[in-house]
C-alpha positions in Angstrom: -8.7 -24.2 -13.2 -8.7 -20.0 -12.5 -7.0 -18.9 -9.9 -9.2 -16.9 -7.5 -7.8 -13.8 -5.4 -9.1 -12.6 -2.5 -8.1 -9.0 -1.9 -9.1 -6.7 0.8 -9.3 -3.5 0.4 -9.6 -3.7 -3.5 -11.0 -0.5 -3.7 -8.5 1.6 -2.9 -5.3 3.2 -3.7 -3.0 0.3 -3.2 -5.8 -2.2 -3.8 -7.0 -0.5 -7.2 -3.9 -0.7 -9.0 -3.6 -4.5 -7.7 -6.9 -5.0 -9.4 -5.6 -3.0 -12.5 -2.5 -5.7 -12.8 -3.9 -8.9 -11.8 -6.5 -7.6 -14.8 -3.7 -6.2 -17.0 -1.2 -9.5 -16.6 -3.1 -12.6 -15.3 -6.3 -14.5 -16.2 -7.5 -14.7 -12.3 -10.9 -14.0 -11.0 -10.5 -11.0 -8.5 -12.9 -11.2 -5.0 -12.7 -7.7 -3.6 -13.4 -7.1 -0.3 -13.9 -3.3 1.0 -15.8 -1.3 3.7 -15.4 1.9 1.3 -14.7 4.7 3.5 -13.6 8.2 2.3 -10.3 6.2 1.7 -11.8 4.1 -1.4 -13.6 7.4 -2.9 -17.0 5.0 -3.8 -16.3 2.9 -6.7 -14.2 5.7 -8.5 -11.0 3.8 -8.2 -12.9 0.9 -10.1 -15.0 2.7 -12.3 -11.4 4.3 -13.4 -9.6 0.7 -13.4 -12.5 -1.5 -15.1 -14.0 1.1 -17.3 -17.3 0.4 -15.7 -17.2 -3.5 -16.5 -17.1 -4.5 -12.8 -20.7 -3.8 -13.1 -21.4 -5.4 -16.1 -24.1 -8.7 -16.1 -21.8 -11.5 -17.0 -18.2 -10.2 -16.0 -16.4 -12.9 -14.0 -13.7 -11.6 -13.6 -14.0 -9.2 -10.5 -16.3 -9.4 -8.0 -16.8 -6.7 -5.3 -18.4 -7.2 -1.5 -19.1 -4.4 1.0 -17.4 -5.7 4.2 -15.9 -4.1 7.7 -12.9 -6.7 8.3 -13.0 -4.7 12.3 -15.8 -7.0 12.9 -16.1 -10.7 12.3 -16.7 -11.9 8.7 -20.3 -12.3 8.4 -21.8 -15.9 7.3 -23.4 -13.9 4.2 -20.0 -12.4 3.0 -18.1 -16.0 3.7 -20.9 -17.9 1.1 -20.1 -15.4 -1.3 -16.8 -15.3 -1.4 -16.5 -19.2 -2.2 -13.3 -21.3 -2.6 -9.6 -18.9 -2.7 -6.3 -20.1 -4.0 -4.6 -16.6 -2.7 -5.4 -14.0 -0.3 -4.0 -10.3 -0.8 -4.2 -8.5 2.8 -4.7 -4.6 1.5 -7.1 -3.5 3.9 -5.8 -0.6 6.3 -5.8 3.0 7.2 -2.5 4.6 6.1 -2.0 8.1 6.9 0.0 9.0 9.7 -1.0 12.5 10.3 -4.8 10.6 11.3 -3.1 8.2 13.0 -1.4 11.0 15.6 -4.7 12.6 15.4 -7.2 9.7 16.2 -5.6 6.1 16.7 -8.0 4.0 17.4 -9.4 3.6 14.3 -5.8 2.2 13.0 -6.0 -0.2 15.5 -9.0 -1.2 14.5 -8.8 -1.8 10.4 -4.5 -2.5 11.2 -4.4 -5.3 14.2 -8.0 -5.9 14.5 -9.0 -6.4 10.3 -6.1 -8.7 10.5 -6.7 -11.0 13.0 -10.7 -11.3 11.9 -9.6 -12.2 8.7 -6.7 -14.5 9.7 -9.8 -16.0 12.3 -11.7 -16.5 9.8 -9.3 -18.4 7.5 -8.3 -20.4 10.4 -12.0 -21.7 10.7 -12.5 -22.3 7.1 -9.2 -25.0 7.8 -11.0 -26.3 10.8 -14.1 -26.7 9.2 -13.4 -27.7 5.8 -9.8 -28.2 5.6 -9.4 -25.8 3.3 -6.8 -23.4 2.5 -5.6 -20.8 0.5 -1.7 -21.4 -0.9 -0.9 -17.9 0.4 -2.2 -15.7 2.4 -0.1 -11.9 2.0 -0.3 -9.6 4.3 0.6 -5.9 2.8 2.8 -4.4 5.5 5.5 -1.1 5.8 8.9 0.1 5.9 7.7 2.2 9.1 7.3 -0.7 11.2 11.2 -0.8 11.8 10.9 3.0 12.7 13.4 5.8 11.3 16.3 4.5 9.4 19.6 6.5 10.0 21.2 8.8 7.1 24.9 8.2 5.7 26.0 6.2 2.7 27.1 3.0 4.2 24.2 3.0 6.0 21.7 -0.2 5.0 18.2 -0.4 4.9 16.7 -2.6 7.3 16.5 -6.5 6.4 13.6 -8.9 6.8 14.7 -10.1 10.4 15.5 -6.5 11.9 13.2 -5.7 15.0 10.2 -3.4 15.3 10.8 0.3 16.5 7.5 1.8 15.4 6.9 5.9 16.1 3.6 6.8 15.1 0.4 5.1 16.0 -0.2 4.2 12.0 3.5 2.0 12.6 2.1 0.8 15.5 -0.8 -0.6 14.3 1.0 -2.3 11.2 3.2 -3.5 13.8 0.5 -5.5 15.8 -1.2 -6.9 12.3 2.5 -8.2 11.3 2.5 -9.8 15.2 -0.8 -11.3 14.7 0.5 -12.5 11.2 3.5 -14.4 13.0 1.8 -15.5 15.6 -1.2 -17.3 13.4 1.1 -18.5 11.4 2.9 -20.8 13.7 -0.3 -21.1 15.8 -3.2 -22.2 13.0 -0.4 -23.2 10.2 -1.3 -20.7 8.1 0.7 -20.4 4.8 1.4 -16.3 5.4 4.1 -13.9 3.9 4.6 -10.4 4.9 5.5 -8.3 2.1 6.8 -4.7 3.7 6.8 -1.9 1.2 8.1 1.7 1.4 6.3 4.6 0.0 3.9 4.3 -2.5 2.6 6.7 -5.4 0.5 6.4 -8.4 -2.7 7.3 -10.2 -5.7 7.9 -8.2 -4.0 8.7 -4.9 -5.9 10.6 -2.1 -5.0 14.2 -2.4 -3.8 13.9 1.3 -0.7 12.2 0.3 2.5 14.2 -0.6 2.6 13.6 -4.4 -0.7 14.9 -5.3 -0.6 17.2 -2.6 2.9 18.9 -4.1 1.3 18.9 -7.6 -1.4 20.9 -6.4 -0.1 23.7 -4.7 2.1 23.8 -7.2 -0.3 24.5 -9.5 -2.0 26.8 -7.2 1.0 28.5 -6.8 0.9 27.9 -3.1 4.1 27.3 -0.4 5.1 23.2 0.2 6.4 22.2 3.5 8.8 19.8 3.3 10.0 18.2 6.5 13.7 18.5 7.3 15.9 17.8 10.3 16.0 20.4 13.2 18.8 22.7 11.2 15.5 22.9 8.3 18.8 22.1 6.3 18.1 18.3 5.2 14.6 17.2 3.9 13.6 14.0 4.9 14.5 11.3 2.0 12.1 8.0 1.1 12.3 5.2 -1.4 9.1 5.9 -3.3 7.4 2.6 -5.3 4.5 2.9 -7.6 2.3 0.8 -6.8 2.2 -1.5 -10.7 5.7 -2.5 -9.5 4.7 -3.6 -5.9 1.6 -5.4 -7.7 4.0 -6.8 -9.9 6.2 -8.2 -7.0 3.0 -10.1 -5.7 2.6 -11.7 -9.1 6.3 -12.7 -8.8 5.6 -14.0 -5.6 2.5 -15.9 -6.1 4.4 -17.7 -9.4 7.6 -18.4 -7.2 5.2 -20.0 -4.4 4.4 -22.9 -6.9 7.8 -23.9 -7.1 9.4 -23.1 -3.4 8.1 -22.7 0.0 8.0 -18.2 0.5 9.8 -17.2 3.9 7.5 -15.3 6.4 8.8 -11.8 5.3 10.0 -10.1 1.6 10.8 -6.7 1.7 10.1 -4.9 -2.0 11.6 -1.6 -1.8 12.1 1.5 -4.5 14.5 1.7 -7.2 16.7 4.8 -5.5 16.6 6.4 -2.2 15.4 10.5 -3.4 15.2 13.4 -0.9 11.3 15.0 -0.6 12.5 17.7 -1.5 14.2 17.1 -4.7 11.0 14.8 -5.2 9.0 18.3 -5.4 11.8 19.7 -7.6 10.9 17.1 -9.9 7.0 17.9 -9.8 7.4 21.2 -10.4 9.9 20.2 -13.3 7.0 18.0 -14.6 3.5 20.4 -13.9 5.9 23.4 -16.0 6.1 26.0 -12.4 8.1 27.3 -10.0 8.4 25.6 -6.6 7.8 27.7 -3.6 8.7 25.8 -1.0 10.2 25.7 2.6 12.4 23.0 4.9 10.5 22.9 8.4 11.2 21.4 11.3 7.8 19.3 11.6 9.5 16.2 13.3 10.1 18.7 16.4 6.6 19.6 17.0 5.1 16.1 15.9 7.9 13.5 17.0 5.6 10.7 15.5 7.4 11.6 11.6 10.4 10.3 10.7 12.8 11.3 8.1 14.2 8.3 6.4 12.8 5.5 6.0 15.2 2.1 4.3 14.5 -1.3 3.2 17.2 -3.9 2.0 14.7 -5.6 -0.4 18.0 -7.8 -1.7 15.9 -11.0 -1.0 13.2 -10.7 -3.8 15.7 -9.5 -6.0 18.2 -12.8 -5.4 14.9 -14.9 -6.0 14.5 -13.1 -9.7 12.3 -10.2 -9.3 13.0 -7.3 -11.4 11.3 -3.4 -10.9 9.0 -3.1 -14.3 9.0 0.8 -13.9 12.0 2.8 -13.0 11.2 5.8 -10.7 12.3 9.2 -12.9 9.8 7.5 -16.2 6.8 6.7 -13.5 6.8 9.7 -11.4 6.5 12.1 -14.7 4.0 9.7 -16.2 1.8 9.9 -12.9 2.2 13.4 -12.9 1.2 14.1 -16.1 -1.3 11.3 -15.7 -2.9 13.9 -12.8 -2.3 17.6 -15.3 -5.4 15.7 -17.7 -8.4 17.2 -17.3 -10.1 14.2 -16.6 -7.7 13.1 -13.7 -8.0 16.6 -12.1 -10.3 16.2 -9.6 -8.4 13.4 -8.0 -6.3 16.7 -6.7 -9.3 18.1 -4.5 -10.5 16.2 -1.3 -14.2 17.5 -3.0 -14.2 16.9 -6.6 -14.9 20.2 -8.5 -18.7 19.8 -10.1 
């Protein structure tokens, strides 16, 4: 029989580029959930990934439903969705600068989306006493709060405790609690998988890689956050998203033959400084870098400069990083320097 996925949030970033794989690399059927908010851009993300076929009379393969997870799952959307043999939590607001500005909405879509849908899993077992295998809750490194620079210092492991600073970590925080608690509460088969920074094609310009590429094209000033002496930019291990998708295929084949623990961390390849991230862009687009190191964690204490997993679990259980960080990053940006792809630089795509 197919396998059929359930993932919320399938229209944007994170969730379009796990369409894109589980398309690309597996012969499941894709349910997409999403309440497509300025987040999701429309079907853009889709139209980009599918070529238009989602649309198509006849294709099987993806199915897409309009649905607000901050409110109960309506008896419509349930029918629809039908039987599931996985569930992908994607579904969340991300930025933090939002988050500091205006935090109930994170609490909303973050602690909220969770436990409807967790709810409304749990009642599907009551009522019919059926279950998906897994149910995977996409989670963050920021969760554990800032991680402390120096060499020998580790990232934080699957069993450190939650120090979130930001309302956005916050949120996350409470979805991972309501993930642990229905776990042991309802039985529900769930695994957190924690992630650190992610990049790719098709990002909001909002984010810091498509946001560098721009003014660097523009020839405008980056500010790049640093520690009070504006001497050390803060450092991150980014992850393109296919290689995070590609850990949940891991995953979901692994879970036929062991029992998953609650939490995975998947982290980057290398730990790089932001600002020898925009070095790199600027490398890549073929301009100068104007940049400067500000002291933004000051003024707004909700940022923090490093962030560390220890991701050595999934990779003791087999799981290898497809895409190594220096080949990705000059592939997305050149990826964004087409001219088709340019308007994914612009809040308002030029007309």
């Amino acid at each position: 029989m197919t396998t059929r996925i359930l993932i919320t949030g399938g229209c944007g970033f994170l969730g379009s580029h796990l369409v894109e794989h589980f398309l690309k690399t597996t012969k499941a059927e894709l349910v997409i959930l999403d309440k497509m908010t300025y987040a999701s851009s429309g079907l853009d993300r889709m139209r980009d990934v599918t070529d238009g076929l989602y649309i198509a009379e006849g294709h099987h393969r993806v199915r897409i439903l309009g649905c607000d997870l901050s409110r109960p799952m309506p008896d419509g959307i349930d029918k629809e969705i039908g039987k599931i043999d996985y569930v992908i939590h994607a579904a969340a607001e991300t930025h933090v600068d939002n988050s500091i500005t205006n935090p109930l909405p994170f609490i909303e879509a973050n602690v909220l989306g969770t436990h409807h849908l967790l709810w409304w899993l749990s009642e599907r077992k009551r009522k019919y006493g059926g279950i998906p295998q897994r149910i995977f809750l996409v989670s963050t490194d920021e969760v554990y709060g800032p991680a402390e620079f120096g060499q020998d210092v580790r990232g934080f492991d699957e069993g450190a405790a939650f120090r979130p600073a930001n309302p956005y970590a916050a949120a996350k925080a409470g979805g991972e609690a309501i993930g642990m608690a229905y776990a042991n509460t309802y039985r529900l088969p769930i695994t957190i998988v924690n992630t650190m920074n992610l990049y790719g094609e098709r990002q909001h310009p909002e984010k810091f890689i498509p946001l560098v590429i721009r003014r660097v094209l523009e020839g405008e000033k980056v500010l790049i956050h640093a520690d009070p002496t504006r001497k050390i930019s803060g450092t991150r291990f980014y992850l393109h998203c296919r290689n995070y998708a590609s850990a949940l295929v891991f995953l979901i084949n692994a879970d036929s033959q062991t029992k998953l623990p609650t939490k995975i961390h998947v982290a980057g390849e290398r730990e790089i400084s932001n600002l020898d991230l925009a070095c790199n862009i600027a490398k890549f687009v073929g301009k100068d870098l104007h940049c400067e190191l500000v002291d933004f964690h000051s003024s707004r204490p909700g940022h923090d400069l490093r962030y560390a997993l220890d991701d050595s679990l999934i990779r003791r259980m087999g799981w290898r990083q497809p895409l190594n960080t220096d080949e990705s990053l000059e592939r997305v940006v050149r990826w964004y320097l087409h001219d088709n792809n340019r308007r994914w630089l612009y809040l308002e795509p030029p007309r």
